[in-house]
N, C-alpha and C positions, 0 to 999 in steps of 0.2 A: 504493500500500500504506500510506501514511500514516493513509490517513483506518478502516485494515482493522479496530482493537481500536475504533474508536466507533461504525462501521455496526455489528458482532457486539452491542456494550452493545444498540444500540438496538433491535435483532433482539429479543436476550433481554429487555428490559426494563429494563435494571439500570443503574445509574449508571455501573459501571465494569468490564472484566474484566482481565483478566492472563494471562499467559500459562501460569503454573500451574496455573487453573481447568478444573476437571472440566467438561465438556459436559454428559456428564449429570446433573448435579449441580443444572444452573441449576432453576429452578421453574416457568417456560416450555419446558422442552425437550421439545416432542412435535412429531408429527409436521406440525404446519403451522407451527409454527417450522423444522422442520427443509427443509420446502419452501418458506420466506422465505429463507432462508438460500442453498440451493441459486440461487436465483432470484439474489439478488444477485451471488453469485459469479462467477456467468455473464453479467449486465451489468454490472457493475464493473470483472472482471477479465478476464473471457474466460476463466473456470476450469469446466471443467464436472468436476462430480462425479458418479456416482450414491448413491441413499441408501445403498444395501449400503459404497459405500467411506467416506463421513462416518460410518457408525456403526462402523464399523473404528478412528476416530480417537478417542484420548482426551480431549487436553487442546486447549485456546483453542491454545499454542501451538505443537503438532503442525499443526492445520489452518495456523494462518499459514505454520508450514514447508509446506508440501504447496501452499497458494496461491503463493507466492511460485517454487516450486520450477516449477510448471506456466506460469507467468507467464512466465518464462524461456525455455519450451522454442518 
């Protein structure tokens, strides 16, 4: 989970996020960001998501809860 907020920048594009950062807010967030995304989670972590549950999430640091949380189980 170290490496979780610089795979997401790199996902998005962006130098940096935070955990306060709206999802959809980024200016890449469509839907083949949201299937890089998906994709990483599930070889990084072993988290599988569906789309329907990531667009349920709001922010950067909802998802890290919810990866971290599944990581666990």
């Amino acid at each position: 989970m170290d490496n979780f907020l610089l795979q997401l920048s790199e996902i998005l594009e962006v130098d940096n996020v935070n955990p306060d950062d709206v999802l959809k807010d980024f200016e890449n967030w469509d839907s083949l960001t949201i299937l890089s995304l998906l994709a990483t989670l599930d070889a990084s972590y072993g988290v599988n998501l569906t789309t329907d549950a990531l667009n349920q999430i709001k922010t950067v640091g909802e998802l890290e809860v919810i990866v971290k949380s599944r990581i666990a189980k």
